[in-house]
C-alpha positions in Angstrom: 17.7 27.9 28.3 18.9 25.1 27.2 16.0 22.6 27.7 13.8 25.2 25.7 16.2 24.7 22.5 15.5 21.0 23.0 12.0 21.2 23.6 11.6 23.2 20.2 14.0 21.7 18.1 11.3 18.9 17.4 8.4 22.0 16.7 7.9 22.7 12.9 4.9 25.0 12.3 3.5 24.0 9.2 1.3 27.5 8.0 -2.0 27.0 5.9 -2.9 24.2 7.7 -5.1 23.9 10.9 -8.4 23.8 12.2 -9.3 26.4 9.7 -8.0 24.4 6.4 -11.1 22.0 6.3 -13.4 25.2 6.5 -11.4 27.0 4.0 -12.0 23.9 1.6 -15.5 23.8 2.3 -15.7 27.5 1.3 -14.1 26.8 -1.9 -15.7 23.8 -3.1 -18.9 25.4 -2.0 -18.3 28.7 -4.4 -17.4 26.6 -6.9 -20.0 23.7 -6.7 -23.3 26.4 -6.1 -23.2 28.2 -8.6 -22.7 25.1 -11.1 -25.7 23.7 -9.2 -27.7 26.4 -10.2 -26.6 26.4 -13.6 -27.2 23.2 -14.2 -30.6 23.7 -12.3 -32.0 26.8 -13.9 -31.0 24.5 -17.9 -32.6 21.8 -16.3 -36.0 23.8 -16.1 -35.7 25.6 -18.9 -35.1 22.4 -20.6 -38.6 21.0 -19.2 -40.5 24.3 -20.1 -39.2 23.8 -23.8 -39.8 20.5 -23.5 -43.7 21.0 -22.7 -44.5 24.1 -25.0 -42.9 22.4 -28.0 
């Protein structure tokens, strides 16, 4: 018993963080960053139209 309390007295879990946190971030930045993409794409067209019937 006592060699497990040595083993894990060196073990501090950190939550939040993991294999999963660089997906998570993806995720994130990606429903953040599409649709501004497509904002900015669906102006940028617009834009052109305007741009070639004026």
């Amino acid at each position: 018993m006592k060699q497990d309390d040595e083993a894990h007295r060196y073990y501090y879990p950190v939550e939040g963080r993991g294999d999963g946190a660089i997906g998570g971030a993806a995720a994130f930045i990606a429903i953040i960053l599409v649709p501004a993409g497509l904002y900015v794409a669906w102006h940028t067209v617009v834009s052109w139209i305007s741009a070639l019937f004026s």
